[in-house]
N, CA, C and O atoms as a Tinker XYZ file with bonds, in Angstrom:
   456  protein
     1  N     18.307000    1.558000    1.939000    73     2
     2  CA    17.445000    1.779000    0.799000    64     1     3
     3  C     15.985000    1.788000    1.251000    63     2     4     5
     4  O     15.623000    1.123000    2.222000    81     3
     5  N     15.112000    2.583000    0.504000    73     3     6
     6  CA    13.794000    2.752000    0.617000    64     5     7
     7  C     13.065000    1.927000    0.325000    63     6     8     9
     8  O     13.637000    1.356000   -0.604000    81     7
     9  N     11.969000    1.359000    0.525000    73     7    10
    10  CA    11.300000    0.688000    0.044000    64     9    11
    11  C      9.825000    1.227000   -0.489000    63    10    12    13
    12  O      8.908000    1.331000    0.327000    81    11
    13  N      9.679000    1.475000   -1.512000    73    11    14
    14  CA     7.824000    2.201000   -2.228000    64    13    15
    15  C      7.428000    0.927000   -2.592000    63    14    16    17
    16  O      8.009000    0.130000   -3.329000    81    15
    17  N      5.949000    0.770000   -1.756000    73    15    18
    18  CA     4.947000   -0.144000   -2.430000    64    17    19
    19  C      3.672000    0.702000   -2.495000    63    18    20    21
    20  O      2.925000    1.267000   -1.696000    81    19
    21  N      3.801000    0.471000   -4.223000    73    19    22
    22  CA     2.351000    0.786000   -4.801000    64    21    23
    23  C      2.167000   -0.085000   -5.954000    63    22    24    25
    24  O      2.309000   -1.305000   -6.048000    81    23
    25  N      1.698000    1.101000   -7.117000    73    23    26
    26  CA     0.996000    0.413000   -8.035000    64    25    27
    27  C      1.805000    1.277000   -9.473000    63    26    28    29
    28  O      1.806000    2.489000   -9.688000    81    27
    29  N      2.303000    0.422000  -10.115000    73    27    30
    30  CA     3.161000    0.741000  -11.282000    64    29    31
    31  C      2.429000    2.209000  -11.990000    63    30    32    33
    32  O      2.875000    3.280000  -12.401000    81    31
    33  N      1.505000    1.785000  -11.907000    73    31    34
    34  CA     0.384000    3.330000  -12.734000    64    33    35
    35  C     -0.252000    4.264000  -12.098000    63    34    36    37
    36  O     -1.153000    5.017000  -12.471000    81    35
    37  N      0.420000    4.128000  -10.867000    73    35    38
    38  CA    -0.680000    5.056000  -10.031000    64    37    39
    39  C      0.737000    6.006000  -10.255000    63    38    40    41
    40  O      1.922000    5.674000  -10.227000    81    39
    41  N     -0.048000    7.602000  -10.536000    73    39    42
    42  CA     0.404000    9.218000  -10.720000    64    41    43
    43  C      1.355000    9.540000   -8.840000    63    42    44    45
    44  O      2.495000    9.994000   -8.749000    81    43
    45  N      0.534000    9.176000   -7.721000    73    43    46
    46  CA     1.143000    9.283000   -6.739000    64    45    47
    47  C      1.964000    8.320000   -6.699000    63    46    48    49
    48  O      2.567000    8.563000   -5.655000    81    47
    49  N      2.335000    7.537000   -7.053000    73    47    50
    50  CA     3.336000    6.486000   -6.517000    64    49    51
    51  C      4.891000    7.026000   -6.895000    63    50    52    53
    52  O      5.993000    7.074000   -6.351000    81    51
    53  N      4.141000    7.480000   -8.441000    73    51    54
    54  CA     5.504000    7.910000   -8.822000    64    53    55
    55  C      6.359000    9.252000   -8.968000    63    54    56    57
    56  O      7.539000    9.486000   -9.231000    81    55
    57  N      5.107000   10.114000   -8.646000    73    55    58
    58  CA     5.329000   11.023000   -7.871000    64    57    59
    59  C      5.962000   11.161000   -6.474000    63    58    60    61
    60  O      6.574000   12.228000   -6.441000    81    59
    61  N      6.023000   10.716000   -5.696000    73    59    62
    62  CA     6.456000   10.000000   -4.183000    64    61    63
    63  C      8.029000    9.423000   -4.662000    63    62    64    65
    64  O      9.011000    9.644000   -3.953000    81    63
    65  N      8.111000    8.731000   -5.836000    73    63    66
    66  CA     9.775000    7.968000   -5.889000    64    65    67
    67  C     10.455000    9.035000   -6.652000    63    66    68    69
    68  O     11.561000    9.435000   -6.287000    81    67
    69  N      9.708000    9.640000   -7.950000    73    67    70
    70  CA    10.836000   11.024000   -7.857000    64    69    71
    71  C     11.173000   11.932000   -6.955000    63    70    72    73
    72  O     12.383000   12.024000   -6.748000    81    71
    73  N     10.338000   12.764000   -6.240000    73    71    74
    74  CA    10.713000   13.178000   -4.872000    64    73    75
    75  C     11.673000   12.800000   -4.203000    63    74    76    77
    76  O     12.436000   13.694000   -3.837000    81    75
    77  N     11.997000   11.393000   -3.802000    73    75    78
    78  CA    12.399000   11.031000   -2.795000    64    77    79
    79  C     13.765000   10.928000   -3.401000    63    78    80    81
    80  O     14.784000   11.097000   -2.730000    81    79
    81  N     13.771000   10.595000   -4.923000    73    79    82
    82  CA    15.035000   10.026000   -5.483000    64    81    83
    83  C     15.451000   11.670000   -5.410000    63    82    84    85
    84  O     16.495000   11.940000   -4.816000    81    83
    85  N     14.853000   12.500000   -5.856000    73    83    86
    86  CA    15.384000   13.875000   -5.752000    64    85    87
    87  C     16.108000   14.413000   -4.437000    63    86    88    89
    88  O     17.098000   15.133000   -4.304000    81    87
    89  N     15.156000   13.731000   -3.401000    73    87    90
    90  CA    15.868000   14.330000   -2.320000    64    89    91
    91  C     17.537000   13.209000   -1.882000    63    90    92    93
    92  O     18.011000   13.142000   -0.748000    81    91
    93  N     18.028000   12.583000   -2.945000    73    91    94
    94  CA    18.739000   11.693000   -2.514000    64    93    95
    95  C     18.721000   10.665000   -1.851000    63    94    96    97
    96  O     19.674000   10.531000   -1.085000    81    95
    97  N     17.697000    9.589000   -1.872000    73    95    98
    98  CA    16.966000    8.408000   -1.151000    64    97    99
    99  C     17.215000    7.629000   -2.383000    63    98   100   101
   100  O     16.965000    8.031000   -3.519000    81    99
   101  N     17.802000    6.318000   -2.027000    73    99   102
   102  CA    17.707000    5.423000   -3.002000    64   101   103
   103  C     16.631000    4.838000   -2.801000    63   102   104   105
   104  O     16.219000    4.845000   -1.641000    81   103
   105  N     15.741000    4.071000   -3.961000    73   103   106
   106  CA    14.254000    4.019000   -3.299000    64   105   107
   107  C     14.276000    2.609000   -4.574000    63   106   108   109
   108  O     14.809000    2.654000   -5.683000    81   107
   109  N     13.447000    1.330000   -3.898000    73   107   110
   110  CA    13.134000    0.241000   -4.868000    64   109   111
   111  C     11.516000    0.302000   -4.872000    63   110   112   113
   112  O     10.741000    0.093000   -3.939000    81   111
   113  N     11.292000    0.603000   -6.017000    73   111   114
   114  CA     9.631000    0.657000   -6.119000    64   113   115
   115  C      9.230000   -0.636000   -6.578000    63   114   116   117
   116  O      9.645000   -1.060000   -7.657000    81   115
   117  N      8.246000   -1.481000   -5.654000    73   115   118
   118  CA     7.411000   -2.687000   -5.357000    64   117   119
   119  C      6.154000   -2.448000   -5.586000    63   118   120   121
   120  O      5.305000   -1.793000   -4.982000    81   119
   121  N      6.147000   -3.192000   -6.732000    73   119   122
   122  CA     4.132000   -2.998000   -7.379000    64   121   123
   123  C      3.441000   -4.339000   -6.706000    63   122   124   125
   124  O      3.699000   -5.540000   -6.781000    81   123
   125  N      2.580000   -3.672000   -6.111000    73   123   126
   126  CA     1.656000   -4.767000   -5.113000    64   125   127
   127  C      1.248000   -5.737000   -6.020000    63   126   128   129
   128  O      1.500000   -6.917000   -5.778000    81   127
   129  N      0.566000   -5.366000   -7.179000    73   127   130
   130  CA    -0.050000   -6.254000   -8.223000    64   129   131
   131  C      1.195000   -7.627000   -8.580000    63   130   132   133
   132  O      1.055000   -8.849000   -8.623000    81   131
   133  N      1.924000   -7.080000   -8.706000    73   131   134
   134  CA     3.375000   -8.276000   -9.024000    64   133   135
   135  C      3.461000   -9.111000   -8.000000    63   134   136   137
   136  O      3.567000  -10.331000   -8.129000    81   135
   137  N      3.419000   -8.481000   -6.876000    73   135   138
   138  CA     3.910000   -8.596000   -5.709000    64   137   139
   139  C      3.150000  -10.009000   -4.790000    63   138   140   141
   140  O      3.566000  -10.868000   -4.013000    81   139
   141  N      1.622000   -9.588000   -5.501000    73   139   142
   142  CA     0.843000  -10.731000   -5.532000    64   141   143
   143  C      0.939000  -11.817000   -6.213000    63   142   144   145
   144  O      1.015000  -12.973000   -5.797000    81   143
   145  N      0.933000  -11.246000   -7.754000    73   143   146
   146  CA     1.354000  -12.285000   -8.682000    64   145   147
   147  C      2.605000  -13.550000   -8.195000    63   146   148   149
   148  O      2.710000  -14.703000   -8.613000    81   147
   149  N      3.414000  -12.846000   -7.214000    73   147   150
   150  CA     4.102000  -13.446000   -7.222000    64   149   151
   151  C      4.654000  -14.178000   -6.013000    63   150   152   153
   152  O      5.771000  -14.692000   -5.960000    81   151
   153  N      3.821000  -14.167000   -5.128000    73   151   154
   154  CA     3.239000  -14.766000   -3.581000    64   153   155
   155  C      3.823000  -14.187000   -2.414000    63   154   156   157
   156  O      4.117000  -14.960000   -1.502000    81   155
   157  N      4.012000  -13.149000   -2.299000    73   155   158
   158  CA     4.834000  -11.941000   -1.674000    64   157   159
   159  C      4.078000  -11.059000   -0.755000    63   158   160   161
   160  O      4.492000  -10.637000    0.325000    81   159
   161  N      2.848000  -10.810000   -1.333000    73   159   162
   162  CA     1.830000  -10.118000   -1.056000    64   161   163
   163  C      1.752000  -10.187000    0.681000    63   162   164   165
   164  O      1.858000   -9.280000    1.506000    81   163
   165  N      1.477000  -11.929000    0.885000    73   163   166
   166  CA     1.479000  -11.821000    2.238000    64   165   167
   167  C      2.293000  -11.612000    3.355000    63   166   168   169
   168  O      1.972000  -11.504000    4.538000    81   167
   169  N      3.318000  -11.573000    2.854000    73   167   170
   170  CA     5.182000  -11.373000    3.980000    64   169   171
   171  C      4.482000   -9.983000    3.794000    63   170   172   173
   172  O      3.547000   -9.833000    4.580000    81   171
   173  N      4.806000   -8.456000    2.566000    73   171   174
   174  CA     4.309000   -8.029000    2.954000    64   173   175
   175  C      3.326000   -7.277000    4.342000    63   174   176   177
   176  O      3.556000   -6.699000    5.405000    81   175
   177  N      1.953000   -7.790000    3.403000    73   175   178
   178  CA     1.086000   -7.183000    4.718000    64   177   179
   179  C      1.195000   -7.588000    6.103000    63   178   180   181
   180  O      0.735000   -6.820000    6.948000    81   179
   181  N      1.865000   -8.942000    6.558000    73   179   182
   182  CA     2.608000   -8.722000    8.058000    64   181   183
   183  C      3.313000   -8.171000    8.246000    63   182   184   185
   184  O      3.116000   -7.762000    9.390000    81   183
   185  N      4.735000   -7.522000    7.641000    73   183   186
   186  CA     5.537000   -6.819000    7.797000    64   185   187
   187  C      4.189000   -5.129000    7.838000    63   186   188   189
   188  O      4.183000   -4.551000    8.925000    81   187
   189  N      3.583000   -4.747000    7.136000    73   187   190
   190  CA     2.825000   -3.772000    7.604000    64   189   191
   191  C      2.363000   -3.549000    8.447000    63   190   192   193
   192  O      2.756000   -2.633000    9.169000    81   191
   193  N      1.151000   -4.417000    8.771000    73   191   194
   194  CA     0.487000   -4.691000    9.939000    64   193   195
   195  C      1.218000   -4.713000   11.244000    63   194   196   197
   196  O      0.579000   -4.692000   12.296000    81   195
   197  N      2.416000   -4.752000   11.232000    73   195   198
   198  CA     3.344000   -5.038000   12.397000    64   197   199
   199  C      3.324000   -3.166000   12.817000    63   198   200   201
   200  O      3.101000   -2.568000   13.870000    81   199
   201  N      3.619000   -2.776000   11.640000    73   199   202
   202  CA     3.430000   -1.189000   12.326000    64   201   203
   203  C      2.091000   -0.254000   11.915000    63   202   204   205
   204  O      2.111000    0.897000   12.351000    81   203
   205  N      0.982000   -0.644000   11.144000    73   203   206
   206  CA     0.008000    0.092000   11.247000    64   205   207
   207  C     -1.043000   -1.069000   11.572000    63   206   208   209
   208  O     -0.840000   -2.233000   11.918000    81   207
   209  N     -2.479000   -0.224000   11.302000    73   207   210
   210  CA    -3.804000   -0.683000   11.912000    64   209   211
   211  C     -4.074000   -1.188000   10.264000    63   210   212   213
   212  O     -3.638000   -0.583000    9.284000    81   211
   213  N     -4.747000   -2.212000   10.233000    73   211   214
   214  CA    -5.106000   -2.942000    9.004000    64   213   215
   215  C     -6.371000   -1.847000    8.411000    63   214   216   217
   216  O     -6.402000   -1.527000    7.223000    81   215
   217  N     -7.071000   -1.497000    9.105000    73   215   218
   218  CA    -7.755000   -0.352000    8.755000    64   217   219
   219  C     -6.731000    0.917000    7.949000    63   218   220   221
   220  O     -7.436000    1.629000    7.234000    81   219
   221  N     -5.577000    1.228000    7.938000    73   219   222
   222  CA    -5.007000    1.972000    7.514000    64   221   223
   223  C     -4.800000    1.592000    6.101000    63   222   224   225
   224  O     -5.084000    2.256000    5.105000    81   223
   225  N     -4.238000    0.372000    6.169000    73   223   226
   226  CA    -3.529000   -0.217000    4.836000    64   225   227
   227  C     -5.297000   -0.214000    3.585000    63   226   228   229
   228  O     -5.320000   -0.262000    2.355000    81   227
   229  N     -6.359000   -0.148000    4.454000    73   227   230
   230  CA    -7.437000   -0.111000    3.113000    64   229   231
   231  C     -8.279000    1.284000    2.806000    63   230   232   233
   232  O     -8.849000    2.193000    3.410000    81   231
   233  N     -8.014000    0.902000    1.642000    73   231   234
   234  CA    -8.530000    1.961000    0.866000    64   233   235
   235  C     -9.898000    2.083000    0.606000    63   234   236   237
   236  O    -10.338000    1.592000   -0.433000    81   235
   237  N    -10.699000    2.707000    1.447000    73   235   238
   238  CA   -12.033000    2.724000    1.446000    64   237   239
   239  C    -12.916000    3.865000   -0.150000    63   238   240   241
   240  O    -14.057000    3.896000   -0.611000    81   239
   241  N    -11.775000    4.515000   -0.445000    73   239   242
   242  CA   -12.187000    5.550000   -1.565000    64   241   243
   243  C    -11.885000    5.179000   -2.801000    63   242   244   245
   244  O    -12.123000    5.956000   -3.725000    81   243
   245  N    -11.212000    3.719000   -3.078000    73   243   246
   246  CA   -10.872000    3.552000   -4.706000    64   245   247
   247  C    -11.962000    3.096000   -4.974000    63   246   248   249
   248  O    -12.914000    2.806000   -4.251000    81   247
   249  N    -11.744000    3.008000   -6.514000    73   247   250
   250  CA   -12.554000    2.445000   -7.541000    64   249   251
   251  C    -13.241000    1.144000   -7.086000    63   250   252   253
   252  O    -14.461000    0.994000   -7.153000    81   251
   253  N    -12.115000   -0.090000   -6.470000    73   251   254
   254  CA   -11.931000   -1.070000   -6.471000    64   253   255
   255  C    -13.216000   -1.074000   -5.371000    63   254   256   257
   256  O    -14.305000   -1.559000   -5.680000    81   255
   257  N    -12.899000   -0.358000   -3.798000    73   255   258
   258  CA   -14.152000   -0.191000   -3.086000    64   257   259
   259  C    -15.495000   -0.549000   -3.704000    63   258   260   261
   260  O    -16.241000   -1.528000   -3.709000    81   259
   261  N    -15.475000    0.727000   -4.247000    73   259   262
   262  CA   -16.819000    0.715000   -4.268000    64   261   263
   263  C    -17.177000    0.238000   -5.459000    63   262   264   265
   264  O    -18.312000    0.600000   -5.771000    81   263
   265  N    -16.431000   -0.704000   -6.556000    73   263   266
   266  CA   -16.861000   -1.771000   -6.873000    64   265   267
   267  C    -17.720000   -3.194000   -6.416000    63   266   268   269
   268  O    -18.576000   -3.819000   -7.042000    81   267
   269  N    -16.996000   -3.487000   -4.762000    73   267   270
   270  CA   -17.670000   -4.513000   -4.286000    64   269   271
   271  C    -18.856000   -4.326000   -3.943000    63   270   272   273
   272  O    -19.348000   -3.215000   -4.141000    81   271
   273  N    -19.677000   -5.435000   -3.296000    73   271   274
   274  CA   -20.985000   -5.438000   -3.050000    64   273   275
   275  C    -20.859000   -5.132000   -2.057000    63   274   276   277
   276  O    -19.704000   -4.980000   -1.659000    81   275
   277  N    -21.807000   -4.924000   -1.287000    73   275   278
   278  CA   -22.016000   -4.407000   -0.101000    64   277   279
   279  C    -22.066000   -5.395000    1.192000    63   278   280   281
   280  O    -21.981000   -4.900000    2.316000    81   279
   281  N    -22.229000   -7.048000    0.984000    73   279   282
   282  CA   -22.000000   -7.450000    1.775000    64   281   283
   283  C    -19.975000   -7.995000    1.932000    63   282   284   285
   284  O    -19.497000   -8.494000    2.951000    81   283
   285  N    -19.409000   -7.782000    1.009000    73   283   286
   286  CA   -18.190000   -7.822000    0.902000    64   285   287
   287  C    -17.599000   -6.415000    1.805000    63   286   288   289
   288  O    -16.513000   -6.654000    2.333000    81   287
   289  N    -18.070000   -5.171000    2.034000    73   287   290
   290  CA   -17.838000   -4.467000    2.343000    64   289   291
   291  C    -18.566000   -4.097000    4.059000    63   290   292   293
   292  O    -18.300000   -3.004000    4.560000    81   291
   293  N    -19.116000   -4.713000    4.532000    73   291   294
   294  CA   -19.783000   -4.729000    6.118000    64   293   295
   295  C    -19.257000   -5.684000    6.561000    63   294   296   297
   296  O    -19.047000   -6.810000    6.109000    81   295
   297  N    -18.988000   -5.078000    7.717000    73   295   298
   298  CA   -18.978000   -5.942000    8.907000    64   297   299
   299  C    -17.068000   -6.752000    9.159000    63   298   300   301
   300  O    -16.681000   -7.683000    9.865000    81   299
   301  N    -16.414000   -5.924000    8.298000    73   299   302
   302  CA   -14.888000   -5.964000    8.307000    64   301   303
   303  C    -13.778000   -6.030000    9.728000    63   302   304   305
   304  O    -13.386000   -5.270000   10.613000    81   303
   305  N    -13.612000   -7.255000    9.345000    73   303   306
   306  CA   -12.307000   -7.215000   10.755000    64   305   307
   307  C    -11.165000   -7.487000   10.161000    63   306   308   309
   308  O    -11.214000   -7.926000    9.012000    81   307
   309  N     -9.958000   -7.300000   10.771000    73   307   310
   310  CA    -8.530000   -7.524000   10.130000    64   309   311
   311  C     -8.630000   -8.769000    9.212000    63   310   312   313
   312  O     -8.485000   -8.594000    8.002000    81   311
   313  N     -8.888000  -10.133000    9.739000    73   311   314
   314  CA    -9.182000  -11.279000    8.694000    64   313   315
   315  C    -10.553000  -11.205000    7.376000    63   314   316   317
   316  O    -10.483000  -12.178000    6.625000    81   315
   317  N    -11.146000  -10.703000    7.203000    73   315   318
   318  CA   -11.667000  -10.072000    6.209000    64   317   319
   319  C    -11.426000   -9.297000    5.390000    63   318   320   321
   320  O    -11.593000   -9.636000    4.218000    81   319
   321  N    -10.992000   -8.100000    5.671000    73   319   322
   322  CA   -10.006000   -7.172000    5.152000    64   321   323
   323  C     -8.772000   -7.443000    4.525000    63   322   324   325
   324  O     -8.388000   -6.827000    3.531000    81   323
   325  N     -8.117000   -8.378000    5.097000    73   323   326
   326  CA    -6.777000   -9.130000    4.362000    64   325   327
   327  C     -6.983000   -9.632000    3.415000    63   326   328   329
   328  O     -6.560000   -9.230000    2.330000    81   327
   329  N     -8.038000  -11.140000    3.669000    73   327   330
   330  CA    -8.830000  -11.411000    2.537000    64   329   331
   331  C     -8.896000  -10.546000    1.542000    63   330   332   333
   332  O     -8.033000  -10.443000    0.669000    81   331
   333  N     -9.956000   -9.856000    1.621000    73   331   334
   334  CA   -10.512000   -8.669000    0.307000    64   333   335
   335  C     -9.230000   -8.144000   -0.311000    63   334   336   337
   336  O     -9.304000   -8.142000   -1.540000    81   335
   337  N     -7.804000   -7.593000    0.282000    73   335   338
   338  CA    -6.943000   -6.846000    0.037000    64   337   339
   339  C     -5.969000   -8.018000   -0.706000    63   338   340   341
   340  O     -5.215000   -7.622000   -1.595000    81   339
   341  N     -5.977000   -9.524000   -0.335000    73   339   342
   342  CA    -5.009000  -10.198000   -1.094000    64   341   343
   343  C     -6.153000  -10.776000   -2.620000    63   342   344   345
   344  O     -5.719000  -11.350000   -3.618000    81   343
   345  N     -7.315000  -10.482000   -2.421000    73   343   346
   346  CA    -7.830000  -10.571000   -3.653000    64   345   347
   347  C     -7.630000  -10.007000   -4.564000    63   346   348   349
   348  O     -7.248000  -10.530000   -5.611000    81   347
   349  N     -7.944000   -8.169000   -4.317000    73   347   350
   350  CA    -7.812000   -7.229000   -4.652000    64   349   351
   351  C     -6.434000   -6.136000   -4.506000    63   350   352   353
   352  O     -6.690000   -4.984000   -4.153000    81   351
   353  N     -5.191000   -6.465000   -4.744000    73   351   354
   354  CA    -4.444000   -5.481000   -3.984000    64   353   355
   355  C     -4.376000   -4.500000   -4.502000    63   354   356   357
   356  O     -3.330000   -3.963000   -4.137000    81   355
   357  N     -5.137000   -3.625000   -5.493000    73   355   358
   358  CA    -6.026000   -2.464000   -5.633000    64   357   359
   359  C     -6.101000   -1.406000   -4.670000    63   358   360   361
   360  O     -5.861000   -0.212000   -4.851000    81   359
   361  N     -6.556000   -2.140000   -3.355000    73   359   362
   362  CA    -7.068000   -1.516000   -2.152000    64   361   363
   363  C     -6.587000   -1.535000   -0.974000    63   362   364   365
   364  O     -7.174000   -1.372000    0.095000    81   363
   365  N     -5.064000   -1.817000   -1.268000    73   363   366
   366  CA    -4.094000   -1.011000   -0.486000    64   365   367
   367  C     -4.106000    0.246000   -0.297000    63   366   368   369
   368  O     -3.869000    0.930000   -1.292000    81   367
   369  N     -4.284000    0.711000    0.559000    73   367   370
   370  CA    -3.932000    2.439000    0.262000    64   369   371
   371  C     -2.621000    2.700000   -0.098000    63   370   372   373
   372  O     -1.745000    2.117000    0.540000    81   371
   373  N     -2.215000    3.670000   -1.243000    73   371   374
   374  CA    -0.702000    4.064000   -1.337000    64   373   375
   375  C     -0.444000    5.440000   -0.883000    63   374   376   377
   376  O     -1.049000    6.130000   -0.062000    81   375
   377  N      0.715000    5.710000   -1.689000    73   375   378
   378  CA     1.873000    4.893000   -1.537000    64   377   379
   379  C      2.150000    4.499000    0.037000    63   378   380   381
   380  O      1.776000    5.199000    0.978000    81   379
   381  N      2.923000    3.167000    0.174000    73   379   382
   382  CA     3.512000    2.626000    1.225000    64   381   383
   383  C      4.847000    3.142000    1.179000    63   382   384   385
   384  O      5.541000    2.808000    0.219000    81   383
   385  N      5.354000    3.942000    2.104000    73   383   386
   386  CA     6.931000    4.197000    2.227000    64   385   387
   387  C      7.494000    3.234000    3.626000    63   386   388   389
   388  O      7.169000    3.574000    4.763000    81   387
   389  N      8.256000    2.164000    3.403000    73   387   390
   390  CA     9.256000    1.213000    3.942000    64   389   391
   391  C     10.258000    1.799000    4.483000    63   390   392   393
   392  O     11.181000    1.768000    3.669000    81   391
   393  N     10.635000    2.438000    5.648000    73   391   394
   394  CA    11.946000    3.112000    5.756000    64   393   395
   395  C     13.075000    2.540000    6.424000    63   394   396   397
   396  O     14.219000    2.957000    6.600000    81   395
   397  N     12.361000    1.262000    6.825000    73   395   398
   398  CA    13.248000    0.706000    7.655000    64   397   399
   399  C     12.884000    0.025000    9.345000    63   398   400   401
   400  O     12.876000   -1.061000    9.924000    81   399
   401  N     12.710000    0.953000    9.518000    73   399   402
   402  CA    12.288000    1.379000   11.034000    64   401   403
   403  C     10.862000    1.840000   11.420000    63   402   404   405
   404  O     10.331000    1.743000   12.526000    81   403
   405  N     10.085000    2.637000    9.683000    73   403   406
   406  CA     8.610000    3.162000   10.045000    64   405   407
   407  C      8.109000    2.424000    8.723000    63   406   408   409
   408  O      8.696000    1.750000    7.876000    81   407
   409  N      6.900000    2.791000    8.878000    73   407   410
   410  CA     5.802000    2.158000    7.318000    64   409   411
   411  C      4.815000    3.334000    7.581000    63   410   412   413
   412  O      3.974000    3.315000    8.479000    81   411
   413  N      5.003000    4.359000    6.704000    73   411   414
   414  CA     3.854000    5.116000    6.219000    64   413   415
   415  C      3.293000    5.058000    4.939000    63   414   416   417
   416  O      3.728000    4.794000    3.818000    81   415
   417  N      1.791000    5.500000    5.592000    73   415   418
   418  CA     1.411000    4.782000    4.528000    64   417   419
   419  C      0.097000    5.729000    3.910000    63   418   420   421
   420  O     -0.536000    6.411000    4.716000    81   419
   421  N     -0.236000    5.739000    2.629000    73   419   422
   422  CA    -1.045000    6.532000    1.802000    64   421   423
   423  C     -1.047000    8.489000    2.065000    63   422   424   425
   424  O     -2.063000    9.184000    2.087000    81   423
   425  N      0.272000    8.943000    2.220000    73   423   426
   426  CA     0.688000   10.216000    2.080000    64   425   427
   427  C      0.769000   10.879000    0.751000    63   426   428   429
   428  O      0.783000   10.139000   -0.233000    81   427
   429  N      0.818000   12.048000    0.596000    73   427   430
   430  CA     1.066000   12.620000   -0.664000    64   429   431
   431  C      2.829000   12.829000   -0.051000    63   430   432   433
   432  O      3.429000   12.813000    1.023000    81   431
   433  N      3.202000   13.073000   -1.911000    73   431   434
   434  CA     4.544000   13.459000   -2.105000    64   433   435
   435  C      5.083000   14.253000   -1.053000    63   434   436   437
   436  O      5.926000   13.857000   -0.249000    81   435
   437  N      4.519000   15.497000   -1.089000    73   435   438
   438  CA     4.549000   16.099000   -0.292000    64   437   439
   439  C      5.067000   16.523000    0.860000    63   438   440   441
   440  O      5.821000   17.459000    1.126000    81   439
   441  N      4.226000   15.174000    1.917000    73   439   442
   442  CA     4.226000   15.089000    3.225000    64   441   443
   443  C      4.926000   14.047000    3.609000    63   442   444   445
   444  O      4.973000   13.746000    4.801000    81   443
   445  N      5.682000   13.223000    2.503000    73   443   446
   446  CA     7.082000   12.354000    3.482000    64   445   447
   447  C      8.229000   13.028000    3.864000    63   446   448   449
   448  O      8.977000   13.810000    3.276000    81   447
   449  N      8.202000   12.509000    5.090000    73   447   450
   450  CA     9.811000   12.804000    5.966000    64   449   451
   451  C      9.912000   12.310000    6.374000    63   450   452   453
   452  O      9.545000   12.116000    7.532000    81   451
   453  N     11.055000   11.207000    5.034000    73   451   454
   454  CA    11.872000    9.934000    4.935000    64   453   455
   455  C     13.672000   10.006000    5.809000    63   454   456
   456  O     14.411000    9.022000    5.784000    81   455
């Protein structure tokens, strides 16, 4: 089974799990926001981080970004960034596709080949 982590309301997320369910992928969609809520968040982003660059997993173009101040936003290293991202998990980039074996991450529908 697949694993989608995003965000219950985000248009790509769920765009990305019909696709995939279309292409015959059983797929469990994981809303980061819950995910936090519900102390998960951090298994998670090690299980990510294990296969991408923590720079990948953030979303430098949402809302949430460029909400913060500017010293919240300089001078970012992986432990900062985690920080900001388990505050905010907003600024994950999505969708996360879990396949098992890979973690890609913030693709359009499109361009998975799950």
């Amino acid at each position: 089974m697949l694993k989608l982590y995003g965000l219950s309301n985000c248009d790509r997320c769920r765009r990305t799990r019909r696709r995939l369910e279309a292409e015959g992928h059983s797929v469990e969609m994981l809303d980061l926001r819950r995910l936090a809520d519900q102390g998960g968040l951090e298994e998670a982003l090690q299980h990510f981080l294990a296969h991408v660059e923590w720079s990948t997993l953030l979303n430098r173009r949402s809302t949430t970004w460029r909400g913060l101040d500017d010293a919240e936003r300089s001078d970012l290293d992986q432990t900062r960034a985690m920080a900001l991202i388990k505050a905010h998990p907003s600024l994950i980039q999505r969708p996360i596709l879990d396949t098992g074996t890979r973690v890609l991450v913030g693709k359009a529908a499109d361009d998975w080949s799950a």
